[in-house]
N, C-alpha and C positions, 0 to 999 in steps of 0.2 A: 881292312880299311882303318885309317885314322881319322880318330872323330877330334883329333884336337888341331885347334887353329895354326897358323904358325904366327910368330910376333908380327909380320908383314903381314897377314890378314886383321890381326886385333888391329894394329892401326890403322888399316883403310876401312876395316868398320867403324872405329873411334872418329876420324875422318869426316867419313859419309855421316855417320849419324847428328855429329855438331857443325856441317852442312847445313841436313835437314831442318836441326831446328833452329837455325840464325836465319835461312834464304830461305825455307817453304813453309812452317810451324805459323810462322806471324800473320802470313798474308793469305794462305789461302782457304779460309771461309769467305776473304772477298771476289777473293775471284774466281771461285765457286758460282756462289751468287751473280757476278756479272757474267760470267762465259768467256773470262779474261785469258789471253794464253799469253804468256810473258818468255817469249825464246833468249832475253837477256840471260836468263839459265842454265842454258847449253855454253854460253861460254861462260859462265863460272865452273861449269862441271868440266869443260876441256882445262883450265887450269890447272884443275885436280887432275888432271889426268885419266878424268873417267871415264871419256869417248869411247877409249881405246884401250880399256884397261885389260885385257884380254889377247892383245895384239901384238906382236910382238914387235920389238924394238927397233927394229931395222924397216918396220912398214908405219914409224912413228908411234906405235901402242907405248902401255907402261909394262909388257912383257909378263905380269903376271899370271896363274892358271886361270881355270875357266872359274873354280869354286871363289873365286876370286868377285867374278864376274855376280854369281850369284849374290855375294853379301853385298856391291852396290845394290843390286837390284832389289834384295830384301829391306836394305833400310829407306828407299827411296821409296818405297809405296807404303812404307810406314807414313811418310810425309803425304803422298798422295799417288793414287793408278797412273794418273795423268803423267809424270817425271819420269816413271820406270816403264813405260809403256815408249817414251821417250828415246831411252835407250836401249828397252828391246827390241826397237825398230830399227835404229841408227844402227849397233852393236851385232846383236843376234841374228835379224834377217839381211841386214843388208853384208857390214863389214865382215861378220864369218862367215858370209859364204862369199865373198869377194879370197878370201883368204885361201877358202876349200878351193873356188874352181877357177877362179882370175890366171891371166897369164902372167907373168913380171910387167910386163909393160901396163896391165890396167891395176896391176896392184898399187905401181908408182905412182900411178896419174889420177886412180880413184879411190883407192883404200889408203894409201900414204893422211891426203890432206882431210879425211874422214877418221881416223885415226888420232890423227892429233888434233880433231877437233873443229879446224877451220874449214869443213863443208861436210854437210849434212848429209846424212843418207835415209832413203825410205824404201820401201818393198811394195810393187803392186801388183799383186794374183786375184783378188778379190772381184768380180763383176758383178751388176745387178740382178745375172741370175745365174751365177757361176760362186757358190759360196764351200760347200761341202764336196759337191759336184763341183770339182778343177778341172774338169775334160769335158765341162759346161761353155767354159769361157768362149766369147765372140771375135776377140781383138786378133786383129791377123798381121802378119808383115811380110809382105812382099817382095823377094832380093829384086833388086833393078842395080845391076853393075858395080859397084864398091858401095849400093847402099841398100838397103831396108826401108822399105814405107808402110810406116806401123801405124794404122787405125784400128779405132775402137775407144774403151772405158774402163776406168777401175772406180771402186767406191769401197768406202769403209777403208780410207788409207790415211793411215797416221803421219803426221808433217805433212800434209796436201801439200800446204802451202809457204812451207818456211824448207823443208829440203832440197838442195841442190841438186842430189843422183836420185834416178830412183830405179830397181830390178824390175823390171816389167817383165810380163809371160802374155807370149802371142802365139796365135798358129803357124807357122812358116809351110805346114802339111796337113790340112783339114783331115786327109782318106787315111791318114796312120792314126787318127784320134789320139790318144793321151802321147803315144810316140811322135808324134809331130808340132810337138808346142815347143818353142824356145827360150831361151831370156835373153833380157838385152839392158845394156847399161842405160839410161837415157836422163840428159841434161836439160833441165828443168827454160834453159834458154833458146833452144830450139826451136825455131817456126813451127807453129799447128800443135803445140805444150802449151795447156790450161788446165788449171785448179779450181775448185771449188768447196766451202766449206760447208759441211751440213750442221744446219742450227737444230737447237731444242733436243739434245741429248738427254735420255735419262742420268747419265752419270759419265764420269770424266770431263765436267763440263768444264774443267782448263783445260782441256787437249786442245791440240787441231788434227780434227779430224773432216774427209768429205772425199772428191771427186777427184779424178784425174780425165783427162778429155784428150785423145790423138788423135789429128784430124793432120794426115798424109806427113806426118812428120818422119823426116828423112835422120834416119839412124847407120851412123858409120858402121860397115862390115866390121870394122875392127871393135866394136862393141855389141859382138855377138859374144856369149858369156858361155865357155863351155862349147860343145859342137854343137849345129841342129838338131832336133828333136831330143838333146836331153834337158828343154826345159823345165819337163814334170819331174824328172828325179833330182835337178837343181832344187826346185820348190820345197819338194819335200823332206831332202837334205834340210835347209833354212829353217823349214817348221821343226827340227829335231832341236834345232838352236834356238828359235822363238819362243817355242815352245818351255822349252827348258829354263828364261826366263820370267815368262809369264809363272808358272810355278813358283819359282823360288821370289818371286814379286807378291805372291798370294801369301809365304809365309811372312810377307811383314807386316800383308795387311791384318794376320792373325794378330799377329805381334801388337799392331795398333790396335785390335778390338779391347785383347785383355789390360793393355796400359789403362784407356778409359774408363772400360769397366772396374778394373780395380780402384781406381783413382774414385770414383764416385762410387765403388760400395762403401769407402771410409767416409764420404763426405755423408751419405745419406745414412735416415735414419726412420724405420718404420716398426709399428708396433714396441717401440721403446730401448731399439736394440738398430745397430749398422746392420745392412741391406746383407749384407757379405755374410751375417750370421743366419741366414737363410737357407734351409739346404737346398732350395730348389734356385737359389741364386748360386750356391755352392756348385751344384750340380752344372749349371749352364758356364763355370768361368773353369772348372775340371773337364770340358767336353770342349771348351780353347781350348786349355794346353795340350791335353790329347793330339787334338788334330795342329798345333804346331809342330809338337815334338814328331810325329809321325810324319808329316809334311817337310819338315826337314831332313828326316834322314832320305826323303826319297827322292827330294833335289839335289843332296850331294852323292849321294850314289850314284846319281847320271852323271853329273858333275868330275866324280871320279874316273869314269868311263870314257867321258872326252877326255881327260886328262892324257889316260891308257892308249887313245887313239883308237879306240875300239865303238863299235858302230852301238846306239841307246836308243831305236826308236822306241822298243816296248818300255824302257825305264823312264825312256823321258816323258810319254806318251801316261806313263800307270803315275808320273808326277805330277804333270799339270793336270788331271782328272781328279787327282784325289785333293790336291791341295787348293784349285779352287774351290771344290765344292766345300770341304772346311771353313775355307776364307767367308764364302756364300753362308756358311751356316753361323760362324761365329759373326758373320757381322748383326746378324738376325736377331741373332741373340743379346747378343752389345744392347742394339738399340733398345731390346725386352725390357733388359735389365734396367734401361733408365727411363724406362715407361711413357708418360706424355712428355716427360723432356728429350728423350733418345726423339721423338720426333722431329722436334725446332732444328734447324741449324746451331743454336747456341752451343750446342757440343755436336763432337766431328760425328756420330756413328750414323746418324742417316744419311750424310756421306758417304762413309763404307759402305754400307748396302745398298746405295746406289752404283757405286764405284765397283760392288763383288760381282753385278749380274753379266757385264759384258765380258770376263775372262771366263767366264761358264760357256760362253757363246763361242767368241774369236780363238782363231788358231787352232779349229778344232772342237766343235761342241763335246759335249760331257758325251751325249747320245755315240758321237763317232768313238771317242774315246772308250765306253764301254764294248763298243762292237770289234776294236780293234784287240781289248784283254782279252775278251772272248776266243775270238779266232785265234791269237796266241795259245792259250791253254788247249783249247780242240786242236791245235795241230794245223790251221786252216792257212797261217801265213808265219811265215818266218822272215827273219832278216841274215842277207848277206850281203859280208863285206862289200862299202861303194869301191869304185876304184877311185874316186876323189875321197880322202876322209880329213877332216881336221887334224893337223898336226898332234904329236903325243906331246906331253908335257914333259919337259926335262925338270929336275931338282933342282940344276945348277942354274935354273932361269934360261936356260934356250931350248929354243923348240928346235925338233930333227923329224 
């Protein structure tokens, strides 16, 4: 494996990161504080080319790899969850698996203007009591003649309310249980399509986040995604991709812990001497970079693997486990270090720890994550090749 960038990635990190701190660094401890979500952002990020940066050229992406994918996502939650969270929705679960299982015609019509930006995409598998348990879920859809009549509910779905497509998973076959769930494209202007947003978040409170509501909404056969009943292996296809951002989003937030904390062990000064000359403040900004440096190699090594076109659920799976719970720990620590001030909003870190607890949760709690290394090592599950997989990455910038 190469651990070294190529000049095309130093510059869209360069990029992304003087982004960050011109369009999110200035403004969002306000809109933290008010629960402001400001989607004027999404199109500065389509300018850059960030929607799609993953995507490859012909379905309007910027055609770069996936590791590619990752350094937005890592400097973007340097700035805040909320932005990378943004794009692991957009990118990760919606547009790569539009890529994995779309047919040409809905990659034209729904991954093309998703890719470049000018329509939104969101992912909805979550229900009120279908979270861990995916073969929980309630939502059913019905064929009736060239259509689908999909009711039910989704919740905890990011872009509720500002995405245009969203992946929906519904039963089409109760008696096959986890075999008979489907996906389906579905357009946010559709009769019996309703959003709703959930207030009073502990953290990410610039997201939008809340409810989805289908109530007999008639969905074109022709946005059935993939055949019948392989909704579930769609799904979890998408969490190998979600997933794998969410990770590599938790190494910025490391990233962001040790900037502050370093920043304010030189400003501060106790018992006659900077904070930083502390071993046990030593100790806590050495157990950051630990779990950066480690957290990174374990995002681009998935990274590498979609690259290869080779299947990552255990790598991406042993990434987003370990690198939240880092992020979860250094933010903790952040705020330690700066004592009764890490409390105020006046400095970001009790942000970050509000912001670290919900990627411990979504996409896969830590608890599923450890039960899945488990059975990996015992022998108890393995992975084989999908027959849909993400394109390999070519050198010469085309995928095959």
């Amino acid at each position: 494996m190469n651990f070294n960038f190529t000049e095309e990635q130093n510059m869209l990190r360069d990029t992304v990161r003087s982004f960050v701190d011109k369009e999110i660094m200035p403004f969002i401890t306000d809109w933290d504080r008010e629960g402001q979500f400001d989607p004027t952002i999404y199109n500065k990020l389509a300018n850059l080319g960030l929607m799609g940066v993953c995507i490859p050229e012909e379905y309007g992406g910027s055609g770069m790899d996936y590791n590619a994918l990752a350094i937005v996502c890592e400097e973007l939650e340097r700035g805040d969850t909320a932005f990378r969270t943004a794009v692991s929705v957009h990118t990760g679960l919606n547009s790569m698996t539009l890529l994995q299982w779309g047919n040409e015609e809905q990659k034209q019509k729904y991954l093309t203007p998703q890719a470049e930006g000018s329509k939104i995409g969101a992912f909805g598998l979550t229900e009120p009591g279908a979270g861990s348990d995916v073969a929980a879920l309630q939502s059913t859809a019905v064929k009736d003649g060239d259509h689908y009549i999909l009711n039910g509910s989704k919740t905890w779905i990011s872009l509720c309310d500002v995405a245009d497509h969203f992946l929906v998973f519904a039963y089409t076959d109760k008696s096959k249980k986890h075999h008979g769930i489907s996906a389906f494209i579905v357009d946010r202007t559709w009769d019996g399509f309703s959003s709703k947003a959930i207030k009073g978040k502990h953290g990410i409170r610039s997201g939008n986040t809340g409810e989805l509501f289908f109530d007999n909404v008639k969905v074109p056969a022709e946005n059935l995604l993939g055949e019948e009943g392989e909704g579930f292996k769609i799904a979890m296809s998408a969490l190998d991709n979600g997933r794998f951002t969410v990770a590599a989003g938790a190494v910025g937030q490391i990233m962001a812990c040790i900037e502050s904390s370093v920043k304010y062990c030189h400003e501060r000064e106790t018992f006659g001497k900077s904070i930083g000359r502390h071993q046990l403040v030593q100790q806590m900004i050495a157990k950051m970079e630990a779990g950066l440096q480690m957290s990174r190699l374990l995002v681009y090594r998935a990274g590498e693997l979609k690259n290869e076109g080779k299947r990552n659920t255990r790598e991406t799976s042993l990434a987003k486990w370990q690198a939240c719970d880092f992020a979860n720990k250094a933010a903790d620590d952040a705020m330690q270090i700066h004592g009764a001030y890490g409390y105020s909003d006046e400095y970001p870190v009790e942000r970050y720890l509000r912001n670290s607890k919900a990627p411990v949760i979504y996409e896969g709690t830590r608890e599923i994550h450890t039960v899945m290394q488990a059975e990996y090592v015992l022998g108890y599950r393995t992975d084989k090749p999908l027959n849909n997989m993400l394109p390999a990455w070519n050198p010469n910038k085309e995928l095959v």
